[in-house]
N, C-alpha and C positions, 0 to 999 in steps of 0.2 A: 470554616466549612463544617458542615455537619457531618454527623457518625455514620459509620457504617459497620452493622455488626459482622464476624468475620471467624470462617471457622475452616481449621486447618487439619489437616489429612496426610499420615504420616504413608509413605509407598508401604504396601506389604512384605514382609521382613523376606518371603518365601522368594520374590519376585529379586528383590537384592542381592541373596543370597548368588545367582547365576552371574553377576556384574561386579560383584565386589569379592574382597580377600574372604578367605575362610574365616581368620584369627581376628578375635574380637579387637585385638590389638589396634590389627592392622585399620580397622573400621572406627575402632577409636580416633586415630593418629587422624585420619583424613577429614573425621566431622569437626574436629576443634577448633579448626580457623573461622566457620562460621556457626560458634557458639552467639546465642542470642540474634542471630537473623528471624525466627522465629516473630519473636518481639520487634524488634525492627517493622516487618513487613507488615506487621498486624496494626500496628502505630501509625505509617506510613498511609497504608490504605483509608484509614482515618482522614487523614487531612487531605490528602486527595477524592474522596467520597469515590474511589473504585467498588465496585459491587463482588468483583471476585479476579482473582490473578494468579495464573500456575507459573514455578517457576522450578526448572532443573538446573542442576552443577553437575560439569561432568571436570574426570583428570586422569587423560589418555584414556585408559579402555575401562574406567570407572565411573559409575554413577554415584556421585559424593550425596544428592539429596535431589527429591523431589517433588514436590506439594504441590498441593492447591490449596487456594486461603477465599475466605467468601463464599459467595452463591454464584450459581448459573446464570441466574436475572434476580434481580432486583424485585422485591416483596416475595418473593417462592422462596420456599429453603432450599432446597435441592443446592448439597454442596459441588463448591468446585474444586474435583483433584488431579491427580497426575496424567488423569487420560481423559478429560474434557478435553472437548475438539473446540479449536478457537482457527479464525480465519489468519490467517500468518502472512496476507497480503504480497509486499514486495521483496518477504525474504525465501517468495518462491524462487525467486528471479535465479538463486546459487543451487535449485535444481534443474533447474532449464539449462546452464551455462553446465550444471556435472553430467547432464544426458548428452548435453555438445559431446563434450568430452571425450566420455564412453566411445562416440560414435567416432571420436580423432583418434582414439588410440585402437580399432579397429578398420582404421584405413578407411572407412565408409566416407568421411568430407575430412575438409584442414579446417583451421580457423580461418583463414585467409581467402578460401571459397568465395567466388562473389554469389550474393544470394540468390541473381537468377538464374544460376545454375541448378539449383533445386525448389527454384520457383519459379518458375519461366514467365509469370504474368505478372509478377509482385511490381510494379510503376511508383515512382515518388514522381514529385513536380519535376524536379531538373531530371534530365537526360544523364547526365555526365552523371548525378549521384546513382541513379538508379544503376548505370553500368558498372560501376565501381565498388558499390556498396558492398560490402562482405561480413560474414558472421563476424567476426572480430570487431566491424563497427556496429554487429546490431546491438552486442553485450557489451560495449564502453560507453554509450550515449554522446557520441559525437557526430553522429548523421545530421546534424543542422539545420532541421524540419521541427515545427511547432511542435508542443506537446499534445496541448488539447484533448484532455482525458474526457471532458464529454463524451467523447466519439465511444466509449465503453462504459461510463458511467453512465450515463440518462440514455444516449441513444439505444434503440431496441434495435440494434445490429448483432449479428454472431460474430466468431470471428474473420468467416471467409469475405465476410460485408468488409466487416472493419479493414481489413487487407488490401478489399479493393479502395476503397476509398482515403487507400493512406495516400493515394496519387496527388490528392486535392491539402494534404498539410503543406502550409506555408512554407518557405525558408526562413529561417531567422537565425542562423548562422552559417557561415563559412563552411564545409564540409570538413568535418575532421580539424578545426582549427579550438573548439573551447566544450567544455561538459554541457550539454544540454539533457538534463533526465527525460527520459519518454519511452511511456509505456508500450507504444504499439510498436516499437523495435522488439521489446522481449515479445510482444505478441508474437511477433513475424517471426523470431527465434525459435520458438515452442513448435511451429507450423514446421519449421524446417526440420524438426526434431519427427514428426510423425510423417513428415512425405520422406525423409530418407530414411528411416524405419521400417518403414513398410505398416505402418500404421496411422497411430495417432499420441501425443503429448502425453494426453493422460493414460492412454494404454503402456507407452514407455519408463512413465513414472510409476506406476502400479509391479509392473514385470520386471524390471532391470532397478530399481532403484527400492520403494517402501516394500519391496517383496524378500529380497535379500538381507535388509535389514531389520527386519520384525516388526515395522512401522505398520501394525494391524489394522489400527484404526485411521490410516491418513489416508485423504482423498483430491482430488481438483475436480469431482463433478460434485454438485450442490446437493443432486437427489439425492445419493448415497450417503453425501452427510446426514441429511434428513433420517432417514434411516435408521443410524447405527447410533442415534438417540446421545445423549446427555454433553450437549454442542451447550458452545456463552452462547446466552444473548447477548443483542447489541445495545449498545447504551450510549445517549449523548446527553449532554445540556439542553436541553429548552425552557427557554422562559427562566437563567438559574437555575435550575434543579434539574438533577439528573433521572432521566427516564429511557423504561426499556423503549426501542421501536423494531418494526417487525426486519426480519433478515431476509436480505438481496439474494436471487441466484446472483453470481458474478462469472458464470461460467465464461462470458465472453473476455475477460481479459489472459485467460489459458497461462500460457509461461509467463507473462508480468506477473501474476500474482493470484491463482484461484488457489492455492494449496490450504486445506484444512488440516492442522495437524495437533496434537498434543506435546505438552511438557516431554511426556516419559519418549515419545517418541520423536522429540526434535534430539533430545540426549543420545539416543542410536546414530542420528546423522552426525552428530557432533563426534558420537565414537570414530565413526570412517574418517571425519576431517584428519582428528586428532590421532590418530593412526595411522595415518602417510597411505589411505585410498585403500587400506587392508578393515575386513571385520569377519571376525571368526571364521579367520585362516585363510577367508578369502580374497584377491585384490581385485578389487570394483574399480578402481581408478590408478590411474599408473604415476609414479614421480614427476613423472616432466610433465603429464597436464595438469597436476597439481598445482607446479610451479608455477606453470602459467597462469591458474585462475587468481594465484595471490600476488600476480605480478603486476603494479601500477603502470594502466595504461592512458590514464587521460586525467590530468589534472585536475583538483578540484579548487576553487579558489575559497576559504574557508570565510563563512560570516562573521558579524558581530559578535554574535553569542557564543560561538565557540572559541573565538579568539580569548570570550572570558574565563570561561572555564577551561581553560585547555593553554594557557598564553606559553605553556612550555614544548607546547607540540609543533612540528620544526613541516608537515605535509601532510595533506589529503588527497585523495587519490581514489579513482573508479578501476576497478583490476576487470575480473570476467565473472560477472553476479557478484562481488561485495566491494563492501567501500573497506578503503587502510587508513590506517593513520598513523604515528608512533604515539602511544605510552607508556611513561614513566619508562624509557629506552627501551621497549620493547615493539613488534610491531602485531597491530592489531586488526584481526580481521573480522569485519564484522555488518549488519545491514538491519534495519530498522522496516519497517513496514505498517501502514494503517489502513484499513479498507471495513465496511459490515462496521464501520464502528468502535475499529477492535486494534490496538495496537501491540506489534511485536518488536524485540530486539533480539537477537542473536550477534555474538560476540566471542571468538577466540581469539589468543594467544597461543600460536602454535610451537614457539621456544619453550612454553612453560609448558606443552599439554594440558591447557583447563579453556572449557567453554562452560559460558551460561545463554539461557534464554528464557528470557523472560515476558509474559503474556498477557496482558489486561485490555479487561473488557468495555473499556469506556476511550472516546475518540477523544477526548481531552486530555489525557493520561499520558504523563512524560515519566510517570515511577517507574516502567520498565526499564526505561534508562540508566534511571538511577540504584536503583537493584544491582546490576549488570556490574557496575565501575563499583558500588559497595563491596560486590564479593569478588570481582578481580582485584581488586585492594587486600582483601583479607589473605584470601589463595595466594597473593606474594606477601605476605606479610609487612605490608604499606601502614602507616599508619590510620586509622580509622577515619573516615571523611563524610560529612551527613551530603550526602548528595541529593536525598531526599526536598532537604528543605533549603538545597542551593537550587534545584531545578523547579521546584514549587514557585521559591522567589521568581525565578525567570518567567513562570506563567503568571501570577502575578500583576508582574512588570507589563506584560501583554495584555495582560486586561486591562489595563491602565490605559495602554497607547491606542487597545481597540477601540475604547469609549469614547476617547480622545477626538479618534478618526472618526466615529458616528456621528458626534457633536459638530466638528466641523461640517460635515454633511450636511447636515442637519443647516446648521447655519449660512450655506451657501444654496440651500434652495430657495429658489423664486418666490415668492406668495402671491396671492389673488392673482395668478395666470389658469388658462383654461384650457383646454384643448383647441387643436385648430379647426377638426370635424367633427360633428356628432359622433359618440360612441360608434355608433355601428359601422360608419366607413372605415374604422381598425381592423373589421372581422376581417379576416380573409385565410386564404392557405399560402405560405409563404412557403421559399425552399432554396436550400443551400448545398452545394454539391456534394459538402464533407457531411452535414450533418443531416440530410435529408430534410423532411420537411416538420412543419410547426402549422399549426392550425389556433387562430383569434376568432373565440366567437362570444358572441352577447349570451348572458345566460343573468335573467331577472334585468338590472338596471346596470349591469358592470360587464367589463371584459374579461375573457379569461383563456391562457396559455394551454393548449395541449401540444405537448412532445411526444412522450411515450405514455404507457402507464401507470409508472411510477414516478410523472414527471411531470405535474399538472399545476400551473400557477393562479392564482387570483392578481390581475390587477388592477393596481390603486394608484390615478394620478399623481404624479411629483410635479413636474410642471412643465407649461408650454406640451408637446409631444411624447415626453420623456413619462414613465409610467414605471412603479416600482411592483416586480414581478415578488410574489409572496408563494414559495413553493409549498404544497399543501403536502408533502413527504416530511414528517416532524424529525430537523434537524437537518434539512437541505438547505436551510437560509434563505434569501433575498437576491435578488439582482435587480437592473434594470432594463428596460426595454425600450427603447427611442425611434419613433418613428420618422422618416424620414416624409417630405410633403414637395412634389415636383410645380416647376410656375404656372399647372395647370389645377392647382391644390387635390391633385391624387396623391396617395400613399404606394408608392408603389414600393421600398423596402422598409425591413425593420430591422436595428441591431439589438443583438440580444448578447446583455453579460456572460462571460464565459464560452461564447457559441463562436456567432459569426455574425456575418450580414445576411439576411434572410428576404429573398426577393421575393413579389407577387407574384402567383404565379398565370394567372391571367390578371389583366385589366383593362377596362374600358374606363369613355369619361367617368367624373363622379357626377351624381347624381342620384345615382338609383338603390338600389340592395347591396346588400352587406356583400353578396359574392362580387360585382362589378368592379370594385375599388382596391 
C-alpha cells in the first residue's frame, strides 16, 4: 500500500496540566508504557494508507496521551489533533443507553418499561412484540425484526418517518430468542430519551451529558458540526485508491449513532466510565445502573475471525450500549462503530481503570482496532503484539475472498441474453411500505434508479431482467435490481439489493408509455 504522510500533535502541556499529577514524576511513570507508540502509529498509518487518526489513553481520572496523527482530508494539510470532530457512529449507542440511565435512577422510566408506554404509536409487525417490547430490548438487539439500515441510510426519512415505518420490518427472528443488531431499536431508544425528558435526544445529550463533562465540542446534529469547523473528512476506496467524498448529514439515525465527537473529549467520557458514574465530584450516573449497562444480556455467538485472534476468549456478549468479552482474564468493555466513512473503537477495562479510543478517518480502516489491544497490552504490561499487521493480514485475507466472490459473479452470469421489454417499459414509480418509493426513468438510451438524493443509480444490464444498479454516490457500491415480468408480460414489481420488493404503482396493459407498465 502506498504512503501516507502523517503528522502528529502533542495535547497542550497547559490543557494536561488540570487531568494529570502535578509531579513530573508522576507524568513520567504513567507515559512509559507507551514509549514508542508514537512510531508505531505513524508506521501503521503507512500500511493502512489512513489519511489521519486521533487517539486518547486515559487511567481512571487521567488523561495518559492524546494526539492526532495526519490530515483532516487527504491532499490539504490541515493537521489532525486531539479535538478534530470525527463521526463516532455506533459508539453513540453507550450514550443513548447512559441518558436511559440518568432518566432510571431518577424514577422517570425502569428498563423494563414497555416502550409504548412512552410511545404510544410506536407498532412493529407482530402484536405480541409490539406489546411486550421494553427499553431493555430496545438496547440488547433482540427484538427479532430485520435490520435493514436503508431505512436511515439512503432513505430520505427523519426519524419520526423511520419510527413509523418500523411497523413494516420483517421478523426474522424469535423475539428475544438470539442477537440481532439493529439500528432502529437505538433509534426508538433515543426518541424515548426526548418524549420522557421533556425534550429531545440531542437536547439531553447536550444538557445532562457533554455539558457536565466539558465535551465542548461534541454534537448529534450535523449543522453544528459544520460549524464549529476542523471535522475528518470522509475517505473510502474507490477504484483502489483512497479518496476524500463529501460528508452525510446522518441526523436521522439520532441514538443509534449521530454523535460527533473528538479524541480529547471521548477521554472525559471514558473519565465518568472509569470513575464508577462520578466526574469532578460529581455523580452523573449511579453504581447499580452502571452495573447494569456492563451486564451481559444477550448472547453473542463469535465468528470466524475472532475465534482467530482471540481463540482464548471464553464469551461475547451485548450488555446496555456495549459489547463484553474477556481479555487476557479481564473483562472488557467496549463498542466499535463506522458511519460518514469513519471508523471508531472505544474500549475499557474497568478492573484496570484505563480506556482507549481510537478514531480513523477511512471506512476500510481496522488500525483502530488494533491501536486499542496494542495499548491495552502495554497498560497491563502484556507482552508486545503487532496487531497492526495481524488485522492488516485479516483485510487482506478479505480482499482475496472478495475478489474471489466477484469472479464467481462474474462467472455465473448469462451472456447474449437481453431484456424481456424495451428499455422504457422499466420506467416507472415503484413503492414499498418500508422504504417508500423508487422511481425508473430513461434518461439518453439507458435506465436509471432514483431513491433519494444522495441515492441515484445508473443501470446496466446483467442479464435476462436482472440489471446491475451502479450508485453514482463515490463509494456506495453496486447492487442489483431484477425485474419481475407477469403472464401478461407487464412489470409490475422490482427487487432491489439491500431494499425490498418495490411494486408498481399504477398499471395498465403494456403497450404504451413508460408511465402505463
Amino acid at each position: 500500500m502506498s504512503g501516507i504522510r502523517t503528522a502528529a500533535r502533542l495535547v497542550p502541556v497547559l490543557l494536561l496540566l488540570t487531568l494529570l499529577p502535578s509531579h513530573p514524576q508522576g507524568l513520567h511513570a504513567q507515559q512509559a508504557p507507551l514509549t514508542g507508540l508514537d512510531a508505531y502509529i505513524q508506521a501503521a498509518m503507512r500500511d493502512w494508507e489512513v489519511p489521519g487518526l486521533a487517539i486518547a489513553v486515559v487511567r481512571n481520572d487521567s488523561i495518559l496521551f492524546a494526539r492526532g496523527y495526519g490530515v483532516v482530508e487527504l491532499g490539504q494539510a490541515s493537521p489532525v489533533d486531539e479535538h478534530t470532530l470525527f463521526a463516532i457512529a455506533s459508539t453513540s449507542k453507550a450514550f443513548t443507553s447512559a441518558s436511559l440511565a440518568m432518566l432510571v435512577d431518577e424514577g422517570e422510566l425502569s428498563w423494563d418499561d414497555r416502550v409504548t408506554k412512552h410511545l404510544p404509536g410506536f407498532e412493529l409487525l407482530d402484536p405480541y412484540v409490539t406489546r411486550e417490547l421494553t427499553i431493555r430490548d430496545l438496547l440488547t438487539h433482540r427484538a427479532g425484526v430485520a435490520r435493514h439500515d436503508n431505512i436511515w441510510v439512503a432513505a430520505p426519512f427523519d426519524r419520526a418517518e423511520i419510527l413509523r415505518r418500523a411497523r413494516h420490518l420483517p421478523t426474522v427472528d424469535g423475539f428475544r430468542d438470539r442477537y440481532g443488531y439493529n439500528n432502529v431499536m437505538y433509534i426508538t431508544a433515543g426518541e424515548v430519551v426526548g418524549q420522557v425528558s421533556g425534550g429531545s435526544w440531542d437536547g439531553f445529550l447536550e444538557q445532562r451529558i457533554f455539558g457536565p463533562l466539558g465535551m465542548a465540542r461534541s454534537s448529534s446534529r450535523a449543522a453544528v458540526v459544520e460549524a464549529r469547523g476542523n471535522v475528518a473528512a470522509s475517505h473510502t476506496q474507490v477504484d483502489g485508491h483512497v479518496r476524500a467524498v463529501p460528508r452525510r448529514n446522518y441526523d436521522n439515525i439520532g441514538g443509534a449513532g449521530a454523535v460527533f465527537s473528538s479524541a480529547w473529549d471521548m477521554a472525559q467520557w471514558m473519565r465518568l466510565h472509569l470513575g464508577g458514574g462520578m466526574f469532578g465530584g460529581q455523580r452523573l450516573l449511579s453504581d447499580s445502573v452502571l452495573a447494569e449497562m456492563y451486564t451481559p444480556h444477550t448472547v453473542i455467538r463469535s465468528d470466524s475471525v475472532a475465534d482467530r485472534m482471540f481463540p482464548e476468549t471464553n464469551f461475547w456478549a451485548y450488555a446496555l450500549g456495549w459489547r463484553l468479552h474477556d481479555y487476557r482474564g479481564r473483562k472488557l468493555v467496549n463498542h466499535s462503530g463506522s458511519i460518514n466513512y469513519t471508523r471508531t473503537q472505544v474500549s475499557m477495562i474497568p478492573s484496570e481503570g484505563i480506556g482507549v479510543v481510537a478514531i480513523a478517518n477511512l471506512s476500510s480502516s481496522n488500525l483502530q482496532l488494533a491501536l486499542t489491544y496494542r495499548v491495552l497490552d502495554a497498560l497491563m504490561g502484556l507482552e508486545a503484539r503487532d496487531w497492526s499487521a495481524e488485522y492488516l493480514e485479516v483485510a487482506r485475507r478479505g480482499e482475496v475472498r472478495s475478489a474471489e466472490t466477484a469472479r464467481q459473479l462474474e462467472d455465473a452470469r448469462l451472456l447474449d441474453t437481453h431484456p424481456s421489454r424495451e428499455l422504457d417499459h422499466y420506467a416507472g414509480t415503484f413503492s414499498s411500505l418500508l422504504f417508500g418509493e423508487m422511481r425508473v426513468t430513461m434518461e439518453g438510451d439507458g435506465l436509471v434508479l432514483h431513491y433519494s438524493p444522495e441515492y441515484v443509480a445508473d443501470l446496466h444490464h446483467w442479464h435476462h431482467d436482472t440489471f446491475r444498479a451502479v450508485w453514482r454516490r463515490p463509494g456506495a457500491g453496486r447492487a442489483f435490481v431484477t425485474f419481475s415480468l407477469d403472464e401478461r408480460g407487464r412489470i409490475p414489481s422490482m427487487q432491489v439489493d439491500g431494499f425490498d420488493v418495490f411494486r408498481r404503482m399504477s398499471r395498465t396493459d403494456s403497450g404504451g408509455g413508460a408511465g402505463g407498465r
